[in-house]
Wavefront OBJ file of the C-alpha trace (Angstrom):
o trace
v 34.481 116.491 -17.458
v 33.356 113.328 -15.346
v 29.525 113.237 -14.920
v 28.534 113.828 -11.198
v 25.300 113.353 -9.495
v 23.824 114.240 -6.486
v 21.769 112.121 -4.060
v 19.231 113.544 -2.479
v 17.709 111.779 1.164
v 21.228 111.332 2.595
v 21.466 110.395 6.186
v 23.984 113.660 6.565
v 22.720 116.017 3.847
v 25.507 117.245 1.897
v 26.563 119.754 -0.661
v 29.252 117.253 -1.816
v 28.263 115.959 -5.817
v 28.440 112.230 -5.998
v 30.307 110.508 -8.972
v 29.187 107.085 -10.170
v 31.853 105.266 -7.695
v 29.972 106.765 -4.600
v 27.072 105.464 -6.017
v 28.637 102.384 -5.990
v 29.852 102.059 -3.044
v 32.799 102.200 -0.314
v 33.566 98.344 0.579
v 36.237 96.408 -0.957
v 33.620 94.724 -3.058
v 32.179 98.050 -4.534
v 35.659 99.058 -5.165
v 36.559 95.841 -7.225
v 33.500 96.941 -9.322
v 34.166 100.228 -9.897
v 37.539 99.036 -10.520
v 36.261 96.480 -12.987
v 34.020 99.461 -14.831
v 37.123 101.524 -15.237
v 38.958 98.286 -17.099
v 35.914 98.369 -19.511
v 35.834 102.149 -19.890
v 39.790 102.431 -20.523
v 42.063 100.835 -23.127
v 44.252 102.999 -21.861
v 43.867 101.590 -18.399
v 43.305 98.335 -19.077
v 46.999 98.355 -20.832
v 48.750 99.774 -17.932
v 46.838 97.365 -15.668
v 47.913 94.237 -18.294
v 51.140 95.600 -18.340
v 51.186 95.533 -14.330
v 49.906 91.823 -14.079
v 52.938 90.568 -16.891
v 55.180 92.424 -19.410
v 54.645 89.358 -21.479
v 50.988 90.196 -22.153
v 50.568 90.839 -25.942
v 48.497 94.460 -26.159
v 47.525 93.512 -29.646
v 44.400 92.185 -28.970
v 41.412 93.287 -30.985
v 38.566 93.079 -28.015
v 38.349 92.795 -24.683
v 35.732 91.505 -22.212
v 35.537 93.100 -18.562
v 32.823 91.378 -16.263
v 32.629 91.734 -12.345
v 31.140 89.477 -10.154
v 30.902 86.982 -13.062
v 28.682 83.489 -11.620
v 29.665 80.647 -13.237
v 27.561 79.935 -16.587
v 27.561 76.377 -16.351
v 27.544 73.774 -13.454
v 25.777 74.279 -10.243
v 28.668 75.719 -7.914
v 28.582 79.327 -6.809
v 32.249 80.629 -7.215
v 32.152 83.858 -8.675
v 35.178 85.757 -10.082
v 35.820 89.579 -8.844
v 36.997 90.810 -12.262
v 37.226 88.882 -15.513
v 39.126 90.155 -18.384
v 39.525 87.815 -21.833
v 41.326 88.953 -24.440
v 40.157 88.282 -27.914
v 43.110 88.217 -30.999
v 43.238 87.715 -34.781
v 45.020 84.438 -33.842
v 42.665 82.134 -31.256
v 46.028 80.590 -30.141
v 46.821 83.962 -28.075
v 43.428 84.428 -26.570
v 44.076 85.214 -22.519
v 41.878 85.056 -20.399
v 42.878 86.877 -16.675
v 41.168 86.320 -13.278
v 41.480 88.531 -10.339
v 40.562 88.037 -6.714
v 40.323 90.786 -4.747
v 41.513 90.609 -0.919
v 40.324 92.796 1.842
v 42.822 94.933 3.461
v 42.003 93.186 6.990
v 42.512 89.290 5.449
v 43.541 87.091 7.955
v 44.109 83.777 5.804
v 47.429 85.212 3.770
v 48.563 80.958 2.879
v 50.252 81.397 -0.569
v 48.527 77.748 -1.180
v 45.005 78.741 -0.032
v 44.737 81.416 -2.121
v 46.328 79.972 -5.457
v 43.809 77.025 -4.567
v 41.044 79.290 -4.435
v 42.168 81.193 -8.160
v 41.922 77.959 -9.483
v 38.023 77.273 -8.997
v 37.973 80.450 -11.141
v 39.222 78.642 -14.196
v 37.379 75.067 -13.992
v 36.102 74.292 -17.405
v 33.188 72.705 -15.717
v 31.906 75.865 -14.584
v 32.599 78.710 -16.943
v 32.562 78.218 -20.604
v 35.137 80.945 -21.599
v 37.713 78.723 -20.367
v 37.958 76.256 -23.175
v 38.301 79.099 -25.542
v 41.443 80.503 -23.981
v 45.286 79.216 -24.690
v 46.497 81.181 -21.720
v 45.441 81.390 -18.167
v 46.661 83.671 -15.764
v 45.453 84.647 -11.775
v 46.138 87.701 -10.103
v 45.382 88.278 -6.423
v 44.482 92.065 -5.318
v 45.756 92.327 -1.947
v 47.035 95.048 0.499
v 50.334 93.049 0.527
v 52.719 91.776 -2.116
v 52.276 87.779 -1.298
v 54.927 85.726 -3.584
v 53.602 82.582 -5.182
v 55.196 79.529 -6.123
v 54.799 78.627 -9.803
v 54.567 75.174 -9.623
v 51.340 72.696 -9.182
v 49.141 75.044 -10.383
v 45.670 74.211 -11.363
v 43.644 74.687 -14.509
v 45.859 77.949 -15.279
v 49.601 79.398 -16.020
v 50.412 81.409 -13.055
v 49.240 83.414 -10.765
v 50.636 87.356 -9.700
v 50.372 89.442 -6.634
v 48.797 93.342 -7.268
v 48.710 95.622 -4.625
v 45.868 98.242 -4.261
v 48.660 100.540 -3.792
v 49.662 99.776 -7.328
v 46.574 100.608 -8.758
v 46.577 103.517 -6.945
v 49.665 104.461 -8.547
v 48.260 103.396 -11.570
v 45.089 105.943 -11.503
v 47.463 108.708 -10.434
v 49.705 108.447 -14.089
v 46.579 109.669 -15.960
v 44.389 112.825 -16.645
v 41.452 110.970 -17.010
v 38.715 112.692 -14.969
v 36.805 109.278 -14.680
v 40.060 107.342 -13.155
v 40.692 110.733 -10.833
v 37.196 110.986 -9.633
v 37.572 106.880 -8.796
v 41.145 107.906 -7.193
v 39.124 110.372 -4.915
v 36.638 108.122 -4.014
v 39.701 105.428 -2.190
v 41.429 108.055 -0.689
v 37.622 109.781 0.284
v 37.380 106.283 1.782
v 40.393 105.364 3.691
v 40.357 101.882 2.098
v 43.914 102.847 0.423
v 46.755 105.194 1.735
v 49.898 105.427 1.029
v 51.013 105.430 4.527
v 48.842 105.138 7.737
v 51.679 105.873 10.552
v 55.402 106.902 9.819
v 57.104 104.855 12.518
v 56.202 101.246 13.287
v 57.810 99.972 16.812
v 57.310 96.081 17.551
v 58.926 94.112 20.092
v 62.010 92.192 18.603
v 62.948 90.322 21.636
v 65.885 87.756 21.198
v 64.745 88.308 17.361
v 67.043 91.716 17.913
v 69.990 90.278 16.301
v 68.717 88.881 13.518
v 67.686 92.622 12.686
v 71.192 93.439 13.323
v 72.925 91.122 11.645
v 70.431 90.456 8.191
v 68.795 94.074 7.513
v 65.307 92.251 7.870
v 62.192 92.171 10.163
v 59.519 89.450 9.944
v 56.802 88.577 11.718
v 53.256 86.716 11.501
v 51.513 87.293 8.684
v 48.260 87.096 9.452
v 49.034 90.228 12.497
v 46.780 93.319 11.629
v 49.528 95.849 10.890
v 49.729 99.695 9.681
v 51.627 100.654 6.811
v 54.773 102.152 7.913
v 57.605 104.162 6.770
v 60.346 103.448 9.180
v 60.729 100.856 11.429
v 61.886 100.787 15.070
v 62.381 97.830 17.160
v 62.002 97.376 20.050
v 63.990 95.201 22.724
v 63.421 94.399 26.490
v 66.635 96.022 28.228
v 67.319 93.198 30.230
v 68.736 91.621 26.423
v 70.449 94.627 25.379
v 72.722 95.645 28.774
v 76.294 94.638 26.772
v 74.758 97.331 23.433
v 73.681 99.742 25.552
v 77.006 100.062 27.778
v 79.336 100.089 24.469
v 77.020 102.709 23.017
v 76.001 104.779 25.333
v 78.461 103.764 28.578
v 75.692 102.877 30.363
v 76.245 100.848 33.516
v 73.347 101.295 35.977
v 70.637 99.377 34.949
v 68.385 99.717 37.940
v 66.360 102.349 37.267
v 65.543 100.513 33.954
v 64.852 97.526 34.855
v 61.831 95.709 32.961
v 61.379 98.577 29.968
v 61.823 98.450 27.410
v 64.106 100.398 24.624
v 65.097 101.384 21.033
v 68.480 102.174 19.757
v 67.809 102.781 15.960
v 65.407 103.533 12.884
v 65.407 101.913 9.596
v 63.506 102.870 6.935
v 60.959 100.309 4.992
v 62.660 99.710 1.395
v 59.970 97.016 0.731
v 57.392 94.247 2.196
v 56.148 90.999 1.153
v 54.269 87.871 2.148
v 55.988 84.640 1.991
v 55.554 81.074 3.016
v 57.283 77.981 2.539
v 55.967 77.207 -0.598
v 57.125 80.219 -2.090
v 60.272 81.115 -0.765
v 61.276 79.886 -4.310
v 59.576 83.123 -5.721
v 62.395 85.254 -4.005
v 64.023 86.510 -6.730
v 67.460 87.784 -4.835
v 69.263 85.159 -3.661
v 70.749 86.790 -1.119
v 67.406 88.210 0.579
v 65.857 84.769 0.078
v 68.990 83.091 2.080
v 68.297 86.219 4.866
v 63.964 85.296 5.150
v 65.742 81.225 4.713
v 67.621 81.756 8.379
v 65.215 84.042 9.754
v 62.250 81.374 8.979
v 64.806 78.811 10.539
v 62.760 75.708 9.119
v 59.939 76.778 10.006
v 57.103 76.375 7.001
v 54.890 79.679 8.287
v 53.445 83.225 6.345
v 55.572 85.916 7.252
v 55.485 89.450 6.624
v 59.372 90.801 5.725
v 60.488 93.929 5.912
v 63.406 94.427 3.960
v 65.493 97.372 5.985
v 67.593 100.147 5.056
v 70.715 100.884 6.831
v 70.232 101.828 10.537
v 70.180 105.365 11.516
v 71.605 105.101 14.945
v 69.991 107.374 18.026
v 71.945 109.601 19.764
v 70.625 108.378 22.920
v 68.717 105.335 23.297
v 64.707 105.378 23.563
v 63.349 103.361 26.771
v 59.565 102.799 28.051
v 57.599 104.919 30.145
v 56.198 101.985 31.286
v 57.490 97.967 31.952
v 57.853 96.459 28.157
v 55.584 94.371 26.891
v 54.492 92.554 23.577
v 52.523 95.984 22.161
v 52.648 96.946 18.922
v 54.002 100.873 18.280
v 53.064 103.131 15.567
v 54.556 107.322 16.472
v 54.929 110.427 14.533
v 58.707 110.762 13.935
v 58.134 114.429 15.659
v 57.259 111.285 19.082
v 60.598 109.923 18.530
v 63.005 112.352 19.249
v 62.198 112.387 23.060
v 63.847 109.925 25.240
v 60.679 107.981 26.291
v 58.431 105.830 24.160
v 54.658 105.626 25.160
v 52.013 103.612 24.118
v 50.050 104.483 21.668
l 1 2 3 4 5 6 7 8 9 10 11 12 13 14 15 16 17 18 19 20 21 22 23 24 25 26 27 28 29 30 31 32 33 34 35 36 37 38 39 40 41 42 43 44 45 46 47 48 49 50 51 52 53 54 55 56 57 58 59 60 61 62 63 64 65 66 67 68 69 70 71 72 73 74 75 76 77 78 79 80 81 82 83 84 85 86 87 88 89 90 91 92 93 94 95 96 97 98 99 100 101 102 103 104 105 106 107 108 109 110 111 112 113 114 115 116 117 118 119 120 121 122 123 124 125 126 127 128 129 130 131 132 133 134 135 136 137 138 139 140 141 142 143 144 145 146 147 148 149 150 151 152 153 154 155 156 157 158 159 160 161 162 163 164 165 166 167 168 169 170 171 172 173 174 175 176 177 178 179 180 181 182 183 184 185 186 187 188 189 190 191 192 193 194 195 196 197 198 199 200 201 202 203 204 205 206 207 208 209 210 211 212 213 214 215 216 217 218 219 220 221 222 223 224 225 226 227 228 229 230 231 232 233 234 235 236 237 238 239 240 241 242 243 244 245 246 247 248 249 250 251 252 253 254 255 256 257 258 259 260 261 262 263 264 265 266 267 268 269 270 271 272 273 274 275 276 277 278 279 280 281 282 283 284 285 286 287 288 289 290 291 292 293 294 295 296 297 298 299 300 301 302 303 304 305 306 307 308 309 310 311 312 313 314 315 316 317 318 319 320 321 322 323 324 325 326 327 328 329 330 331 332 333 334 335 336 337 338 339 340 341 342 343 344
């Protein structure tokens, strides 16, 4: 059984027992700690978490070392890493060592570049002394979104991978451990990680509409504070939309409708990632890459794709109870099946 302890001279006075991740703390940074504790306390974890940042990470290693908010040991500068992990083998030629940098789930900056940039002051031989003794180099962001990286130009390591918090919460939930589920608790206790925070998500489309149509894919600005979502409804002025509406649903009167606007499907959320223009190249289908290609139109900026299932047409279509604007929607599906959409 997990120890448990119990503080006493709370704020709110509490019956609840507190583990050693309460203790810790709540924030994104206290969770990267505890996070980094569990990677010390668990071969078993660490493994699953290795095998999460690259298949091609030999689990052979004879010793591991697990540090959190690691300052640099030499040189004057004050970057310090999240979570360190370097992997000691028989043979020095395999020693890894593995950097990740932990991301808020309200980060603004999402640049592909940036971030890889900042990774690499994490591996500068000038500043930390375990890099010299390792042959392979590897960065890992922790993020709330996947964000695809190009592979090329890095510097002073190999590559660099995208973890979600989401996948380490899948992660925890594979094991028994009473350690990793008392940590599990403590993220869901704290509404830093769920794994969905509103079922539909309703943005305005505008003349985007057809590119929804026609390429099963919704992007938008990265750096917009969404919800996690599991379906996705867009949302079109009806002054765009009077040809669909009268071949779906014969209407011809548009008066009484004009300046709302209106929804005519749902598609579920099979995936979402964060790209840029320097790593589109990181797309792995060719044919979704060609899809974000003509959706980004040129354009070098972060976006946030959706990649969409088929669309589930309505019956009837869904207008505003109000003139349309550029809100953001997030509804219960049990909000969608009446004829008006309101602002939530």
């Amino acid at each position: 059984m997990a120890d448990i302890f119990k503080i006493y001279g709370k704020e709110k006075p509490s019956n609840k027992s507190d583990t050693i991740f309460s203790i810790i703390g709540r924030s994104e940074p206290d969770l990267t700690k505890s996070l980094a504790f569990l990677l010390h306390y668990s071969r078993d974890f660490l493994e699953k978490y290795l095998a999460l940042v690259s298949n091609e990470i030999d689990l052979s290693f004879i010793q591991s070392f697990v540090t959190a908010e690691q300052r640099p040991d030499i040189g004057l500068d004050r970057n310090r890493r999240d979570i360190a992990i370097f992997l000691y083998y028989k043979n020095a030629h395999n020693n890894t060592l593995i950097i990740t940098e932990a991301k808020s789930l309200h980060i603004k900056d999402v640049s592909s570049l940036l971030l890889a940039k900042q990774v690499a002051k994490y591996f500068k031989n000038e500043s930390f002394s375990d890099v010299d003794k390792a042959d392979k180099k590897i960065g890992v962001t922790l993020t709330k979104n996947k964000i695809l990286f190009s592979q090329s130009n890095l510097e002073n390591f190999d590559c660099i991978v995208s973890v979600t918090w989401q996948d380490i919460l899948h992660l925890i939930s594979d094991g028994s451990d009473p350690l990793l589920q008392a940590y599990k608790q403590e993220i869901m206790d704290s509404n830093f990680i769920r794994t969905y925070e509103e079922e539909v998500f309703c943005p305005p489309v505008g003349d985007t509409f057809s590119k929804v149509q026609s390429l099963g894919i919704y992007c938008c600005p990265a750096d917009r504070s969404l919800k996690d979502a599991i379906y996705l409804m867009p949302r079109v002025p009806v002054s765009k939309v009077h040809e669909l509406l009268g071949d779906l649903y014969n209407i011809t009167d548009f008066t009484s409708l004009k300046g709302k606007g209106c929804s005519v499907a749902l598609y579920k959320i099979n995936n979402s990632f964060i790209v840029d223009g320097d790593s589109i190249a990181a797309i792995e289908d060719e044919i979704l890459k060609a899809k974000v290609l003509q959706w980004m139109d040129g354009k070098n900026e972060s976006l946030k794709v959706f990649v969409l299932g088929e669309p589930m047409n309505f019956h009837k279509p869904k207008f505003t109870d109000g003139p349309n604007n550029s809100w953001n929607g997030y509804f219960a599906l049990s909000q969608v099946w009446g004829e008006l959409i309101s602002k939530k």
